[in-house]
C-alpha positions in Angstrom: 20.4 -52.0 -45.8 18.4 -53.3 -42.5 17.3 -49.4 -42.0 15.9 -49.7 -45.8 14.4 -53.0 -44.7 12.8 -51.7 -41.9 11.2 -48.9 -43.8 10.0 -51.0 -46.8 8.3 -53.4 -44.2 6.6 -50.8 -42.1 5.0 -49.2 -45.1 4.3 -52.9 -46.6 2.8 -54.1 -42.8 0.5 -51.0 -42.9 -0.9 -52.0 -46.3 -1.4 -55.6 -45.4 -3.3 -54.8 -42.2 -5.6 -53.1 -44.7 -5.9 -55.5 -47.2 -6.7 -58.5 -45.3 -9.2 -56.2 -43.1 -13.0 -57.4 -43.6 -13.4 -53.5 -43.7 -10.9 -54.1 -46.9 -13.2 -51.8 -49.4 -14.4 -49.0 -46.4 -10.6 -48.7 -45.2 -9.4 -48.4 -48.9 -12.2 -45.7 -49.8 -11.1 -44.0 -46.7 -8.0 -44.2 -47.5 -8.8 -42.7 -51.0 -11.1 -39.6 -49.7 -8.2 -39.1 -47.2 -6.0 -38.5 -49.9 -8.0 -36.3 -52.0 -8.3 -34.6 -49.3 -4.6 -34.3 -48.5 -4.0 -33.1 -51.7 -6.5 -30.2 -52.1 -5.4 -28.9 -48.2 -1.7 -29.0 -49.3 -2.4 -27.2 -52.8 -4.2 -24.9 -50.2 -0.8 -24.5 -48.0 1.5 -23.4 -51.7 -1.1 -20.9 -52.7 -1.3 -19.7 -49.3 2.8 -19.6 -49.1 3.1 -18.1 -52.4 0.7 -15.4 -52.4 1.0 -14.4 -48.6 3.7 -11.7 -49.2 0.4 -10.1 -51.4 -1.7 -10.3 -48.6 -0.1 -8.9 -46.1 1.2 -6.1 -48.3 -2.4 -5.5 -49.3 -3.3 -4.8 -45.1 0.7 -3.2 -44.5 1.8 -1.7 -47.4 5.3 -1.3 -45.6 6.0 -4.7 -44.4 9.2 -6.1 -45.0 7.7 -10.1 -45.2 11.1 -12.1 -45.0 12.3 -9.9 -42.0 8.6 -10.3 -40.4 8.3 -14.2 -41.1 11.8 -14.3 -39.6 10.6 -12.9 -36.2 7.6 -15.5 -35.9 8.9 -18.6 -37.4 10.0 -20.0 -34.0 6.9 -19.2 -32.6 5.5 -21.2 -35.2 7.5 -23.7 -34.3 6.8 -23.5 -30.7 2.7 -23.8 -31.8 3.7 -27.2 -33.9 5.9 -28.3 -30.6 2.4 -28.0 -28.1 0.3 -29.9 -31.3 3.1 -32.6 -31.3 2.8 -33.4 -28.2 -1.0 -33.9 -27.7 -1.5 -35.7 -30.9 1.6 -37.6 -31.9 1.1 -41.4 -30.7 4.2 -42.8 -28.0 5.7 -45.1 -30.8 6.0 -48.4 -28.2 4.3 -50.9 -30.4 5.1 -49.2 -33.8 8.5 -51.7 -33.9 7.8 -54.9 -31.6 7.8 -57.2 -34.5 11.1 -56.5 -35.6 12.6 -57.8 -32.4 12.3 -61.4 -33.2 14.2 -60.4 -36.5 18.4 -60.7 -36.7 18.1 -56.7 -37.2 20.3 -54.3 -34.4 18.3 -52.2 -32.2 20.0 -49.2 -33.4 18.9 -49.4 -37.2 15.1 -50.1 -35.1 16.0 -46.9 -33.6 17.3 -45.1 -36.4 14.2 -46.1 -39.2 11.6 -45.0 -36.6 13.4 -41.2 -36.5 13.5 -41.1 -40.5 9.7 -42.1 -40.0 9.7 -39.2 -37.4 10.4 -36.8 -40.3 7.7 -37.9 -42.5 5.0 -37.2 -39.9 2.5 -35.0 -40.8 3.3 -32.4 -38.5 6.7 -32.2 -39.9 5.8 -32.0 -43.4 2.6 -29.7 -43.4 4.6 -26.3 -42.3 6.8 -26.5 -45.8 4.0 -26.8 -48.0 3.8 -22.9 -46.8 7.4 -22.2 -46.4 8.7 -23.5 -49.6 6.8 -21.8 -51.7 7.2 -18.4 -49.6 11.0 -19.4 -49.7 11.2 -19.6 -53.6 9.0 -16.7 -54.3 10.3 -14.4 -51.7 13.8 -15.7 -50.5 15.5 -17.0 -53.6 15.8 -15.0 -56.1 16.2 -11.6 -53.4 19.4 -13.2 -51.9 22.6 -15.1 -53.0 21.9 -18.7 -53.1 24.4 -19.4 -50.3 22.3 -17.3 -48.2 18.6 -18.5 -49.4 20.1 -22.3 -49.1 21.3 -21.7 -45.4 18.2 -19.7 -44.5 16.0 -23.1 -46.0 18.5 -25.4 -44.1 18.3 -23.8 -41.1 14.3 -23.8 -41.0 14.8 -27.2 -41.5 17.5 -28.4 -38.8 15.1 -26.5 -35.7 12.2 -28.0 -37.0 13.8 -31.5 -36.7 15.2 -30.3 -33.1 11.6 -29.3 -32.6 10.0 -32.7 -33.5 12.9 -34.4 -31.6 12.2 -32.4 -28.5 8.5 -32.8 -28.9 8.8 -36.6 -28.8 12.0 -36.6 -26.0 8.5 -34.4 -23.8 5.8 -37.3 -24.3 8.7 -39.4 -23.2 9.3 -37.0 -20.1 5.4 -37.2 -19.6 5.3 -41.2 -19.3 7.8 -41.5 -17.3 7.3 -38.7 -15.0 3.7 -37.3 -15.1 4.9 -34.3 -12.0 6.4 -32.7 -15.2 3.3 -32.1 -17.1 2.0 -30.2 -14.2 5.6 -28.3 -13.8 6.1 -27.7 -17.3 2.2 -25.7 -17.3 2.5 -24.7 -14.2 5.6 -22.7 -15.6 3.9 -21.7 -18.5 0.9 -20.0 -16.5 3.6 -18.3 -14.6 4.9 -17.0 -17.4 1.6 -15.7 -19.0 0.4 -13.5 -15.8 4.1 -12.5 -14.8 5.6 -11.3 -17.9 3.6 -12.5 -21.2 4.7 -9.8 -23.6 8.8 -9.9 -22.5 8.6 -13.6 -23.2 7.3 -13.4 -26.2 9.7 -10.3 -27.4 12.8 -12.8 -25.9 11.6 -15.5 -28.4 11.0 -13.0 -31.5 14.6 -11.3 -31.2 15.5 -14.7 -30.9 13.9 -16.5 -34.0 14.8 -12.8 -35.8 18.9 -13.2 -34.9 18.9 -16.8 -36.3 17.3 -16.5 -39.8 18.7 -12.9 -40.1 22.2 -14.8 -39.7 21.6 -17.2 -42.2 20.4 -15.0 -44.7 23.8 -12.9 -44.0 25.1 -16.4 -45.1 26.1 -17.6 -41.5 28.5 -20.7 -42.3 28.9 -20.5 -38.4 25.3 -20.5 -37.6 24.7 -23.5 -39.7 27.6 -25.4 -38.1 25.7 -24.5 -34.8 22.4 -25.4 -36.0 24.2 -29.2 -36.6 25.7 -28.9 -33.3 23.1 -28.3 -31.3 21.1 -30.8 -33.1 23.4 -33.7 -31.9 22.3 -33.8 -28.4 18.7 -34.0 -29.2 19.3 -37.0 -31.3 21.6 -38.8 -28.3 19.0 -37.8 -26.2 16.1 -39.1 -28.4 18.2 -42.0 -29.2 18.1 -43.0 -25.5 14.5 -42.3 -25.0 13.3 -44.7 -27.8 15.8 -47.5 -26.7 13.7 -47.3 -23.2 10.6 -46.5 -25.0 10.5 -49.6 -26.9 11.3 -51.9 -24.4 14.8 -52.3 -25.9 16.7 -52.3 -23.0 15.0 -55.8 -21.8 16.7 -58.6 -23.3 
């Protein structure tokens, strides 16, 4: 109930702080155009996810499209992982209000990683893969197999957005990483670009291929591996917040 609580009252904070704005009628007609906006880019996304099976037919008539999308969905991953973590906002003052309330620090914790999953990086990707999943997925495999394929796309890009936040933490806290962690990465374009790259495609190519051989075990993994990111992002946010000083 308190992680319900804390949910309903961020969402009811956010429209208070526009409502008793002087800006009241600018924000609110922002607000509006912004989602207008949102609406005709996501339509967008669908038609692209639907009809991009036709498209890339049209340019490779050969093309298998689940076995291709298969090989570059981690690297699509990896792409949303780098915008994460220039854009998304350190969440340090998202919760500092609730403190003075009778509510544990653990259902703080936990609402702010449900919020996690309705950013907007999180969200965007399946207006594409949804609709590519249903039209192309679906109906061409067993539904054990489509279902696992769509859960497994689903429990990386949570690890993703976990890891992406558990980096901005590793940035704050120790800013010689930034410089390691691209340091490593221009290392790894000059040295050996094209091996990397084949190392993440057979990669991102075993795991869906897996699931779509319906993979009980690969899910089970996928859930697995998961846990440690949310301990780890657990732990971040409690020293993120400020939680650890009584």
């Amino acid at each position: 109930m308190n992680i319900l609580f804390l949910l309903k009252t961020t969402f009811v904070q956010d429209w208070l702080s526009i409502q008793r704005s002087p800006q009241f009628l600018g924000k609110i007609t922002i607000r509006i155009l912004t989602g207008v906006s949102i609406f005709f880019m996501a339509l967008y996304l669908i038609l692209i996810g639907y009809f991009i099976d036709v498209i890339m037919r049209k340019q490779f008539p050969d093309i298998n499209i689940v076995k291709e999308a298969n090989k570059y969905l981690i690297i699509v991953l990896l792409l949303l992982l780098i915008l994460r973590i220039f854009f998304e906002k350190l969440p340090q003052a998202d919760f500092h209000f609730f403190l003075c309330l009778p509510i544990s620090k653990k259902d703080i914790i936990i609402s702010y990683i449900i919020r996690l999953l309705g950013k907007k990086l999180n969200i965007i990707p399946y207006f594409v893969l949804i609709p590519f999943w249903f039209k192309n997925i679906f109906f061409a495999y067993s539904i054990t197999a489509s279902l696992y394929w769509l859960l497994g796309s689903v429990i990386l890009s949570f690890c993703f957005a976990l890891l992406g936040l558990l980096m901005k933490f590793i940035f704050f806290e120790f800013k010689w990483f930034l410089g390691l962690l691209v340091g490593l990465v221009v290392f790894t374009i000059f040295i050996d670009y094209s091996s990397a790259l084949d190392i993440i495609k057979a990669a991102s190519t075993l795991y869906f291929d897996s699931l779509l051989q319906s993979s009980t075990f690969v899910v089970f993994a996928s859930i697995i591996v998961s846990i440690p990111f949310i301990f780890f992002t657990y732990k971040a946010l409690y020293k993120m917040l400020y939680l650890d000083y009584d």
